[in-house]
Every structure is written in structure tokens, then in C-alpha cells.
N, C-alpha and C positions, 0 to 999 in steps of 0.2 A: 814562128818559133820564138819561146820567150828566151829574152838575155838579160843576162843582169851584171854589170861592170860595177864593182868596186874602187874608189879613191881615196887618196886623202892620207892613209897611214904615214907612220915614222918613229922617228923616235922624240922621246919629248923627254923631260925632266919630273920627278914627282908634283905635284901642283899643276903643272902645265894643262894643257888644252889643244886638243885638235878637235879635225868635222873630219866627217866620213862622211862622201857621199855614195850611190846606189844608182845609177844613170840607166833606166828599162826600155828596152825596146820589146816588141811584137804583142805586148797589153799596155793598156790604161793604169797607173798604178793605183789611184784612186778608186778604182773598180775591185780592187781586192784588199785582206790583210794582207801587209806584208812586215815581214820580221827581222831585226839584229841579232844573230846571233853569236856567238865567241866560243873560240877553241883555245886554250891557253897550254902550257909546255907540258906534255905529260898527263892530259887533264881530257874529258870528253868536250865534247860541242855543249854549249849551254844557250839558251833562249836569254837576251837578256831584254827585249823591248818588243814591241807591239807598235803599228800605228793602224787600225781599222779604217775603214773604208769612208767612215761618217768623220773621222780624223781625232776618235777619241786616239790614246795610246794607255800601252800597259811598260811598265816595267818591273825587271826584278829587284829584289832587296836589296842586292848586291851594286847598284847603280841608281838607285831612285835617289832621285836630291842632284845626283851629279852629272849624270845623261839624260836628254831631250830628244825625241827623234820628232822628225819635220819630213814633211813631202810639198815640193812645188809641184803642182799638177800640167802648169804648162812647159817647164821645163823635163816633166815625167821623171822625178829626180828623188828619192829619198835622204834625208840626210841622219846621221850621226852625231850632234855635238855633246862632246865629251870634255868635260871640268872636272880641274881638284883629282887631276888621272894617280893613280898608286901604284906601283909596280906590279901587285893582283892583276891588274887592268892588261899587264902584256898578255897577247895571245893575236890570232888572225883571228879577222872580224872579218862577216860574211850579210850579206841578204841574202832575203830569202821569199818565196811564193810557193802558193800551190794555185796552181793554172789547170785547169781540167784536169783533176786530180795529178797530175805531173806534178812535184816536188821538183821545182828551179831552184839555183844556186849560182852565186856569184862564184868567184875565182878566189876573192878572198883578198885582203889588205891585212899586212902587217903591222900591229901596233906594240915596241915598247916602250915602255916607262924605265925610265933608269936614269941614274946623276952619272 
């Protein structure tokens, strides 16, 4: 059974910076995509990063420049780092898989941005 634990959220100040990590048991995470996604207040879930299997990543408009995602593959750990965060930036952030066609999902971490 895949799991997938969330970390790391809080609150931060505009500019600030946190890491989110993604901690997976019952697969390899280097064996799949796996995805950041964000749900902000009122707002649908959005995709906003990629890290592929071969350790290219993607990211959206909306975060390219400012978030990096990272996976240690002996730790089976994905991370999150997030710079230069905006108040936009508030919402729960999640990973994400698809494991034998099963759609996994973390629990989710809360991030906002605010002074």
C-alpha cells in the first residue's frame, strides 16, 4: 500500500522560504512521476511541479523561478523548496502518485504566507 506523508508547512512572511517534504512508503519514488500539487482558499487543486523518474522536473508559471523540487532516493523522500513565497502561495500543498493506476495522495501540509 502506497503512503505518502506530508511536511514541513507554516507560516512564513512574504519573501520567506520553507521545504516541504513527501516521505513514501510501499514504492520507490524514483520509479515514478511524482507531483506538488496546491489547493489555495476557495480555489481548485492545481499542479504546480513535476519531478520525472529520470529526475527531469516541470513546473508551472506560477512558481518557475521560485520553487525547486528535489527527491533523495535513499531517504525515498521528495522535497518542496519554496523561495520569494507571496501570499498567492497560501493554500495546502500535497504529493502526489499514480501507482498501478491508483491515484495516491498525501494528507496535505499547510502553507501561509502573510506579515
Amino acid at each position: 500500500q502506497v503512503q505518502l506523508v506530508e511536511s514541513g508547512g507554516g507560516l512564513v512572511e512574504p519573501g520567506g522560504s520553507l521545504r516541504l517534504s513527501c516521505a513514501a512508503s510501499g514504492i520507490m519514488l524514483k520509479a515514478y512521476t511524482m507531483h506538488w500539487y496546491r489547493q489555495g482558499p476557495g480555489k481548485q487543486r492545481e499542479l504546480i511541479a513535476n519531478i520525472f523518474s529520470d529526475g527531469v522536473s516541470y513546473y508551472d508559471d506560477s512558481v518557475k523561478g521560485r520553487f525547486t523540487v528535489s527527491r533523495d532516493d535513499v531517504k525515498n523522500t521528495m522535497y518542496l523548496q519554496m523561495n520569494s513565497l507571496k501570499p498567492e502561495d497560501t493554500a495546502v500543498y500535497y504529493c502526489n502518485t499514480v501507482y498501478k493506476t491508483q491515484n495516491s495522495w498525501g494528507q496535505g501540509t499547510q502553507v501561509t504566507v502573510s506579515s
